[in-house]
N, C-alpha and C positions, 0 to 999 in steps of 0.2 A: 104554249111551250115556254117554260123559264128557263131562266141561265143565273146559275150561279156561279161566283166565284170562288175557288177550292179551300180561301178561308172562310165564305158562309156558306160552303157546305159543311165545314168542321164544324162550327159554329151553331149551324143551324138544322142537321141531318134529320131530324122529325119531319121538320117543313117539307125540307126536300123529297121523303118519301111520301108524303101527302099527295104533294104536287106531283110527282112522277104516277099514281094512280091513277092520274084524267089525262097527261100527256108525258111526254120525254120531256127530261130535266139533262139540262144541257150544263157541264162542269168545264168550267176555263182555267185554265194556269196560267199565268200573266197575260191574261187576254185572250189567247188563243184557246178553241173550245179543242178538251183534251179527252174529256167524257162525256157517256149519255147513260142519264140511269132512268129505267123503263121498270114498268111492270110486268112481271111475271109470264101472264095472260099475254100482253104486246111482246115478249121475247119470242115463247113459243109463236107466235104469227108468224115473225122473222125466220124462225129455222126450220120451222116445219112439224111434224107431230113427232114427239120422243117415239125413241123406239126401243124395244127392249133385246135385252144380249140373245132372246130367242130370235127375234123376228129379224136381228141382225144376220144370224148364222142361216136361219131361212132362208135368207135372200142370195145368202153365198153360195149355198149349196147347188144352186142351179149352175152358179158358175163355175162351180166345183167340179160338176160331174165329166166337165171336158180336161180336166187336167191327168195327166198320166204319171203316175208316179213309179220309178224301178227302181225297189232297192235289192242292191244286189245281197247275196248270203255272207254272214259273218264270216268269216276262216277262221279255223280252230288256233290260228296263230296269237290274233289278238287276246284271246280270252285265260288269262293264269288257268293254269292246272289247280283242280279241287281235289284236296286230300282230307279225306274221312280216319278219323283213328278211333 
């Protein structure tokens, strides 16, 4: 793991992605480490497998199916009168 600091990351931001390929590149701002720039591949590890807006809503649906929804009927109050000429 290397540590760089956030002016040779500016400086040197090739490197740094190089180096973040084989391990986590660790970024300091006045000494204290403030970032970590990873690879791709070592992200997804981290969060898990993407998933897509289907497989999202898939998933919801099972929890969907216990929710009850009433809606009640519009009243002809709310809706302006429609005139034809």
């Amino acid at each position: 793991m290397q540590i760089f600091s956030s002016r040779e990351f500016n400086q040197r931001t090739s490197q740094a992605q190089k180096a973040a390929a084989t391990a986590p590149v660790i970024i300091t701002h006045r000494g204290v480490p403030a970032q970590v720039l990873l690879s791709y591949a070592d992200y997804q590890k981290l969060t898990g497998k993407p998933q897509t807006a289907l497989e999202i809503l898939q998933s919801i649906e099972a929890d969907a199916a216990d929710i009850e929804l009433e809606i009640p009927p519009r009243s002809s109050s709310q809706r302006p009168a429609v005139e034809f000429e």
